[in-house]
Every structure is written in structure tokens, then in C-alpha cells.
C-alpha positions in Angstrom: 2.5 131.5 -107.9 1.2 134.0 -110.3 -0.8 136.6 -108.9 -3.9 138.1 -110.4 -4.2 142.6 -110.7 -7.4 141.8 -108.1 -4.7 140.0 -105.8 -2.2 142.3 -106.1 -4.4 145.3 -105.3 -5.8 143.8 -102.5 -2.5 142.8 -101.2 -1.2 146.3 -102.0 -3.8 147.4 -99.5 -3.0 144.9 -96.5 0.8 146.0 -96.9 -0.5 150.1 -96.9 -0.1 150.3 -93.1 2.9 147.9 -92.6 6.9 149.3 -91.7 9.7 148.1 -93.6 10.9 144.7 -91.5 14.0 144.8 -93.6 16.8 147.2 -94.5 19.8 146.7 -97.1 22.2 149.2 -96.5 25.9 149.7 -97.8 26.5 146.4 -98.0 24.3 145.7 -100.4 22.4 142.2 -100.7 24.6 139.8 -99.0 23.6 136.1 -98.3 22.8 136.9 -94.5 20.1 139.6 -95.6 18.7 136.9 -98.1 18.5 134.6 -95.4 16.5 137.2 -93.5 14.3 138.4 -95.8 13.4 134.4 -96.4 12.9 134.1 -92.7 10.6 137.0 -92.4 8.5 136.0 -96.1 8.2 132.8 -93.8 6.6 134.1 -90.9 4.7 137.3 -91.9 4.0 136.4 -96.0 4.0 140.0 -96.7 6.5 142.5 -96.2 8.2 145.4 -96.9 12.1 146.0 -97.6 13.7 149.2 -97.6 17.0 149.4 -100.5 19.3 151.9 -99.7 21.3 151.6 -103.1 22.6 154.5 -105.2 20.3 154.6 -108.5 17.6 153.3 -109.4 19.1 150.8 -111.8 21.2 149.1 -108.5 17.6 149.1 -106.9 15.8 146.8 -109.4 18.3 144.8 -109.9 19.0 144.2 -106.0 15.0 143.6 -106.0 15.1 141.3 -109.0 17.5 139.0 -107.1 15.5 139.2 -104.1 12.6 138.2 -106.2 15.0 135.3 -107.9 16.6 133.8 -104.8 12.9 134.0 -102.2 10.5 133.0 -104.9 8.3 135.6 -104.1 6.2 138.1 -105.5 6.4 142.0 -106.5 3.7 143.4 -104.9 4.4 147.0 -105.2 7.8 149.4 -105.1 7.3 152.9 -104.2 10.8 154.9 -103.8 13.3 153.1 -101.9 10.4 150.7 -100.3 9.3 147.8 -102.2 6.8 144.7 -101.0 7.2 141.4 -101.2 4.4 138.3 -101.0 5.2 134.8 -100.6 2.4 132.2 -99.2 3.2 129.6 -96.6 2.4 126.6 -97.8 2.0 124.8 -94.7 -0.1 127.9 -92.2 -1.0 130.4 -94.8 -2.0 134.3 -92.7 -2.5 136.6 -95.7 -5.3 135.5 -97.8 -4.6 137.0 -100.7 -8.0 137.2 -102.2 -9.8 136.0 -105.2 -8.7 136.2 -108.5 
């Protein structure tokens, strides 16, 4: 799903007032925190995850795989924070607006 900039901004504001659900922390990305993130992209279609990595090189690439391995969407990443979108097919919540 390819999101338009109208979509995106739009979602960017929904996401404005939302908490991290998420946090990655020494560990690093591991198959359980996948699994969560998936879970959570299931039920609440947008969401924030906080990545507690090093640099900022270990931080897009542990958001690139996120990306990769949920099929969802870069919404925004500010900092250590960055938001994810993924619609549910089957009971969608978060219109995600016109393009």
C-alpha cells in the first residue's frame, strides 16, 4: 500500500497525541518483538515504536527491517520514536484519508 504526502500528513497528525506501544531495548529486534509489533499494527493500525539502539545507522536499519518483515508503512521518525501504519484488511479503524 503506497501512501500518498496528503495520507501521510494526515496520518502524521492522528499519531501526534499517541505513546509509544512498543519498546526495543538492548536486545535489539528479536523475533518476539516482531511478533508484537505485528500484533499491535493488527489491532490499533497505527503506532509508535520507541528504538533504543546506539547510532543512528543501527536505528534505520532496525526500522527498515521492521518495515520489511510487518509490511507496513513509514509514517514519520522523530528521534528515537518512529510510526508505523498498516491497514486491516478485514475491520479497518484509521482511515487514512484521501489521496
Amino acid at each position: 500500500m503506497s501512501l500518498s504526502s496528503r495520507q501521510i500528513r494526515h496520518l502524521r497528525g492522528l499519531a501526534h497525541s499517541l505513546k509509544a506501544i512498543v519498546a526495543i531495548g538492548n536486545n535489539g529486534l528479536t523475533d518476539n518483538v516482531v511478533d508484537e509489533i505485528d500484533n499491535a499494527l493488527s489491532r490499533h493500525e497505527l503506532l509508535k515504536v520507541r528504538v533504543s539502539a546506539g547510532d543512528r545507522e543501527e536505528r534505520d536499519e532496525m526500522i527498515d527491517q521492521i518495515v520489511e518483515r510487518t509490511d507496513a508503512e513509514l509514517i514519520q521518525r522523530v528521534g528515537h520514536v518512529a510510526t508505523f501504519f498498516r491497514q486491516n484488511p478485514e475491520k479497518p479503524r484509521v482511515d487514512p484519508g484521501k489521496k
